[in-house]
C-alpha positions in Angstrom: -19.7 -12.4 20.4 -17.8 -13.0 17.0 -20.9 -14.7 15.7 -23.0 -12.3 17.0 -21.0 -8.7 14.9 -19.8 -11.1 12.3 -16.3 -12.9 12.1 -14.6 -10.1 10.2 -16.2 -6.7 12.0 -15.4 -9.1 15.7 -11.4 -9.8 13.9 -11.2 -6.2 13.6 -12.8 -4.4 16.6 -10.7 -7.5 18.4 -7.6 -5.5 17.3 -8.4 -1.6 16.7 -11.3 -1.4 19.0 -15.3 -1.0 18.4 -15.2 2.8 17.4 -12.0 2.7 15.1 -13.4 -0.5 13.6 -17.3 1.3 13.2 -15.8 4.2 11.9 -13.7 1.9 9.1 -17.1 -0.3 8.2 -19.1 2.8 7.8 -16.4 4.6 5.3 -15.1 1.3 3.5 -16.8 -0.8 0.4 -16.4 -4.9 1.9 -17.8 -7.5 0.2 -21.2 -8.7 1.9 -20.1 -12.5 1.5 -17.2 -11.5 3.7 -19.3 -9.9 6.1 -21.3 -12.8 6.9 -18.8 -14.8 7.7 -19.0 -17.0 10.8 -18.1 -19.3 12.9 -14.5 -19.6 15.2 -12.0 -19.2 11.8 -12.1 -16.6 9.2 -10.8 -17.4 5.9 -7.5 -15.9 4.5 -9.7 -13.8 2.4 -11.3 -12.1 5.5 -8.2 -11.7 6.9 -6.6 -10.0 3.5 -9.5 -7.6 4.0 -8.8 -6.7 7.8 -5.2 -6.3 6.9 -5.8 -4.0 4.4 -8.5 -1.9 6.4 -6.0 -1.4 8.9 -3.2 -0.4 6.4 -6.1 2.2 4.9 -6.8 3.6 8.4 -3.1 4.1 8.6 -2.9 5.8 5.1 -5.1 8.2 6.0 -3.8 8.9 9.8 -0.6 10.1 7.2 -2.3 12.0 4.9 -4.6 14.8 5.8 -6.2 15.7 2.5 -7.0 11.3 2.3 -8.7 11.8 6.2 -10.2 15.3 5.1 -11.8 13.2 2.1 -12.8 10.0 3.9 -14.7 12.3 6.2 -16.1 14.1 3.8 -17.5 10.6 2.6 -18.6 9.5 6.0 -20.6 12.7 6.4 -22.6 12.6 2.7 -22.9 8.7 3.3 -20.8 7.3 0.4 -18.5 4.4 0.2 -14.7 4.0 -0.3 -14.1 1.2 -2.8 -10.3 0.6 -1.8 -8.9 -0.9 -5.0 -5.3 -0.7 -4.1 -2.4 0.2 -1.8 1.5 0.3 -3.2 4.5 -0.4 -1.6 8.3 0.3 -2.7 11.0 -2.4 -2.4 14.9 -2.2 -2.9 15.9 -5.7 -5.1 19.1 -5.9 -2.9 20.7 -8.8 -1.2 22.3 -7.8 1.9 19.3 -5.5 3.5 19.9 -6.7 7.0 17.2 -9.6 8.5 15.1 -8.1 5.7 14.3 -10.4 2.4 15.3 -8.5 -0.9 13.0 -6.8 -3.0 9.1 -7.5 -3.5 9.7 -11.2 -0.9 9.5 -9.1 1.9 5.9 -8.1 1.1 5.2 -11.2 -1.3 5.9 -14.0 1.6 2.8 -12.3 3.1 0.4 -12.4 0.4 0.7 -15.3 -0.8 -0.7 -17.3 2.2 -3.5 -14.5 2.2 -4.3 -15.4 -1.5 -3.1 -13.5 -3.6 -1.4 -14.2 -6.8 0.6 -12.3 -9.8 -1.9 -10.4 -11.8 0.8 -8.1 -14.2 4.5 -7.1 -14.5 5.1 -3.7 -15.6 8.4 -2.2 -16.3 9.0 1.0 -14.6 12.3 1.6 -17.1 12.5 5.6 -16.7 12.5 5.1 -13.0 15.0 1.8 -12.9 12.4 -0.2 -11.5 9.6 -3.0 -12.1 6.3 -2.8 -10.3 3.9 -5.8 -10.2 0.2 -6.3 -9.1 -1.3 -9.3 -7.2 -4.5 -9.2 -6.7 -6.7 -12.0 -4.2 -8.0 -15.1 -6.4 -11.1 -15.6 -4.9 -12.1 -11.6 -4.8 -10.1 -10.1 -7.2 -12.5 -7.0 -8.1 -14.0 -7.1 -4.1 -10.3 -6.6 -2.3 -7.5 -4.4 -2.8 -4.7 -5.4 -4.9 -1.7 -5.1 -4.3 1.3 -3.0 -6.4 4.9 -4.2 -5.2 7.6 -2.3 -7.0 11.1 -3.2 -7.1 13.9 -0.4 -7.4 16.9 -1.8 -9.0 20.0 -0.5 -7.5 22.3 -1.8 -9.8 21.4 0.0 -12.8 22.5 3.2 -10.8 26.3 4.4 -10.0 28.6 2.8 -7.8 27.9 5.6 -5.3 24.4 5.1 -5.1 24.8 1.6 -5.0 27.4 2.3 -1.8 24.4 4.5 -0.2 21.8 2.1 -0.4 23.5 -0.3 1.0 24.5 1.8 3.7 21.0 2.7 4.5 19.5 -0.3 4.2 22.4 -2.8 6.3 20.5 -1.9 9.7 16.7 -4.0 8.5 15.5 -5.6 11.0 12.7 -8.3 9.7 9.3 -7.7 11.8 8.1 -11.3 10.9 8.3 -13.3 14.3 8.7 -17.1 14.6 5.1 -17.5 15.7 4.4 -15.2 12.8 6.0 -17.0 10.3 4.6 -20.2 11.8 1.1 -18.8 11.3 1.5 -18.0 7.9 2.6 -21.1 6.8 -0.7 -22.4 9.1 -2.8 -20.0 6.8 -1.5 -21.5 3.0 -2.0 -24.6 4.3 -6.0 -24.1 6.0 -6.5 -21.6 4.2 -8.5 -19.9 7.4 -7.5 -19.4 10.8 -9.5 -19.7 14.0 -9.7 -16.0 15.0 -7.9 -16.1 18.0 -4.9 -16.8 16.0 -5.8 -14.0 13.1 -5.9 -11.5 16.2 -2.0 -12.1 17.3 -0.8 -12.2 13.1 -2.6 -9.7 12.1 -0.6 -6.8 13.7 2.6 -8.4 12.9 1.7 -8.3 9.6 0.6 -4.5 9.7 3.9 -3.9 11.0 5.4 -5.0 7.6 4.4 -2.6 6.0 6.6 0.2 7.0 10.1 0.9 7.8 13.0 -1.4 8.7 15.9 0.4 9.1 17.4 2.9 11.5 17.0 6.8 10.7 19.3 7.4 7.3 22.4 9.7 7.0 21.5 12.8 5.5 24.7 12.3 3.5 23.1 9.4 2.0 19.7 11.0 1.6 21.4 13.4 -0.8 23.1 10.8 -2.9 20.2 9.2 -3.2 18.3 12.4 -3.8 20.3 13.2 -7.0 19.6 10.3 -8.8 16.3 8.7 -7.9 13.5 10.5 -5.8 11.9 6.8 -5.0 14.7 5.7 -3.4 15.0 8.7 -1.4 11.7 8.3 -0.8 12.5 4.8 0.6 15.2 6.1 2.8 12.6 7.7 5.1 9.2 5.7 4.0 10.5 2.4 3.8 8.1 -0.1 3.0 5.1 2.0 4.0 1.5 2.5 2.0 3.4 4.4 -0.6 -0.2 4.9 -1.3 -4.1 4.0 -1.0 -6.7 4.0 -4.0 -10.5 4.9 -4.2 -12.0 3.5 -7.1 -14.3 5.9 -8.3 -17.2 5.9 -11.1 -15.9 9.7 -12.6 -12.0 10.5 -11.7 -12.3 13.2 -14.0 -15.2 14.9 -12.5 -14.3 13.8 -9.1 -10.7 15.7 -9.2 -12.0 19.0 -10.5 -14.2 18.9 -7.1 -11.3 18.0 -5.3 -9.3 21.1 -6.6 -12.4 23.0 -6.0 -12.1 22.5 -2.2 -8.6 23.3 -2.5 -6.7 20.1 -2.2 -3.7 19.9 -3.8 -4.1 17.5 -6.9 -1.8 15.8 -9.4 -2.8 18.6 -12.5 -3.8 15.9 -15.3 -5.4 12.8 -15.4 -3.3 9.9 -16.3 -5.1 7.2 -19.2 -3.7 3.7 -19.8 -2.8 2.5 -23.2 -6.1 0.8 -22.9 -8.8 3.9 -22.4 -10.3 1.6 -19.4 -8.1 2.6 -16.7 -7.8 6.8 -15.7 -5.7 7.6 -13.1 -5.0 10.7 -10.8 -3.8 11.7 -7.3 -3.3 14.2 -4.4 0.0 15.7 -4.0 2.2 13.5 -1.3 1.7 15.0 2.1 4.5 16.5 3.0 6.6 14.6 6.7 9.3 15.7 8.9 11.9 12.9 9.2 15.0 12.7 11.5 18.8 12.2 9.3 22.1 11.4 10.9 24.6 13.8 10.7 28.4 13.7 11.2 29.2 13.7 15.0 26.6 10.5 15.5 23.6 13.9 16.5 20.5 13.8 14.6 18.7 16.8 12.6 15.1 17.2 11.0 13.9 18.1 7.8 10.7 17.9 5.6 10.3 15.4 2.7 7.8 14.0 0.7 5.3 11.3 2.6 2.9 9.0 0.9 -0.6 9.9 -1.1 -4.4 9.1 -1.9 -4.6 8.1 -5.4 -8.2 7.6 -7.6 -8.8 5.6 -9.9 -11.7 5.0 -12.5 -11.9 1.3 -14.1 -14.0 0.6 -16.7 -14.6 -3.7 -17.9 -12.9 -5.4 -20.0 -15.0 -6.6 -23.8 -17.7 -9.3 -23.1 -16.8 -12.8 -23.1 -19.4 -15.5 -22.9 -21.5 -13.1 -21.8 -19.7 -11.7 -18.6 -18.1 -8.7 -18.3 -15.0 -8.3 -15.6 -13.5 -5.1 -14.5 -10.0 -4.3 -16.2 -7.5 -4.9 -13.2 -4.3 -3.7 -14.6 -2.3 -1.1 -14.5 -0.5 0.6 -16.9 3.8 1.8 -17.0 3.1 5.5 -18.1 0.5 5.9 -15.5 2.6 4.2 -12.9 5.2 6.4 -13.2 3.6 9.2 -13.5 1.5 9.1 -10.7 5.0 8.6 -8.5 5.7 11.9 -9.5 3.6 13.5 -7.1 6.3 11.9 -4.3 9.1 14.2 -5.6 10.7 16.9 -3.6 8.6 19.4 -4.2 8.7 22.3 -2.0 
């Protein structure tokens, strides 16, 4: 049967079943060398690609402007090119069962394939975001952006709060997961049966760890960095997915045409190849603890759908590569849009 659909659409439907799976392979750019893989393994570069189809499907379940847009693609017959998702990390020791910082997302990557691509200080924000993108399909699969918020350049009461917050990790990595991914670096593929049972272990990394935060906490954390607040209730979920798009200018003025709410410029890197923009983060209710042990609700900023135009990099020999970096100022701009805005 796996033969028959292909190795990666079988992988998939295997795990979300055959409509969720059509619906993602009829809204999402993949590489036609991955889709004719065959055979009883699929490479680590097939399974990069599930992964991060399943992490997109989940982005947009979180964000209804992102699902309003993907539909709106589905129905005029145009492809998503995902070119990134990012996820926030706290560089802490201490987290729990959970590794500190970017580890507890890199451990994963690396047996899928992918490597460092750029380090770029985040300094207004006290952290440091880097990209990894997949060596053998670096412009075909998402990258990924793995930032690092650095409690230590905060104050002692932060410091207190994060720790606080973040004690109660738990690290959703089993034996049998961890004992696949070391299977994977080595082979390099897996025979699908085992990509089936790692696969949603590994979508399970990517959200939160710990148990519901104090609001007491929240606010401390509030007052002197929104990302980490963020974090409190986010964790290490899709802080957000990225279409790569031919226009971003053109394409966000139709966007706030049909009334979504959209980051108001466009962001440029240093660079003129790379222009950035986003929708507004969708806005989540989230449970806090309060004094007495009860628990309480209140609204706060989720994750976004960013675009992103990308334009190649000068000639050489000939060949001309897309420009895969990012760029600080862009960066942290963009992570505006997950402030507290009412």
């Amino acid at each position: 049967m796996l033969t028959k659909v292909g190795v990666l659409q079988g992988t998939l439907e295997s795990i979300v079943g055959a409509e969720r799976s059509h619906r993602l392979f009829e809204v999402l750019n993949v590489s036609g060398v991955l889709m004719e893989e065959s055979g009883a393994s699929i490479s680590r570069a097939g399974i990069a690609q599930v992964l991060n189809m399943m992490l997109f499907e989940d982005l947009l379940n979180r964000v209804p402007d992102a699902k309003l847009y993907a539909e709106d693609c589905l129905r005029d017959g145009k492809k998503i090119m995902h070119d990134h998702g990012a996820v926030r990390t706290v560089a802490l020791s201490g987290m729990g069962a959970l590794p500190a910082g970017e580890e507890a997302i890199t451990r994963i990557l690396r047996p899928l394939g992918y490597a460092l691509n750029g380090v770029y200080p985040l300094e207004r924000l006290k952290m440091t975001g880097r990209s990894y993108a997949q060596v053998e399909y670096p412009e075909e699969l998402a990258q990924f952006f793995v930032s690092e918020l650095h409690p230590d350049r905060f104050s002692a009461e932060f410091q207190a709060a994060v720790q606080r917050v973040t004690s109660t990790s738990r690290d959703p990595l089993t034996a049998e997961a961890k004992g696949l991914l070391v299977e994977l670096e080595a082979q390099r593929s897996l025979p699908v049966e085992k990509a089936v049972a790692l696969l949603p272990v590994l979508a399970k990394v990517f959200s939160r760890q710990h148990d519901d935060p104090a609001l007491a906490d929240y606010e401390i954390l509030l007052a002197e960095s929104a990302e980490m607040a963020w974090i409190a209730t986010e964790g290490n979920a899709f802080n957000h997915a990225t279409d790569r798009v031919i226009d971003v200018d053109r394409l966000a003025e139709e966007q706030k045409a049909l009334g979504r709410a959209m980051k108001a410029t466009v962001e440029t890197s240093q660079s003129g190849r790379v222009r950035q923009t986003a929708f507004l983060a969708a806005r989540v209710r989230r449970n806090f603890r309060i004094e007495g042990g009860s628990l309480i609700e209140k609204e706060v900023p989720g994750s976004f759908y960013e675009f992103i135009t990308r334009l190649p990099l000068p000639a050489e020999d000939g060949k001309t590569k897309l420009d895969l970096s990012f760029d600080s100022s862009n960066a942290q701009a963009i992570f505006k849009v997950t402030a507290n805005q009412k």
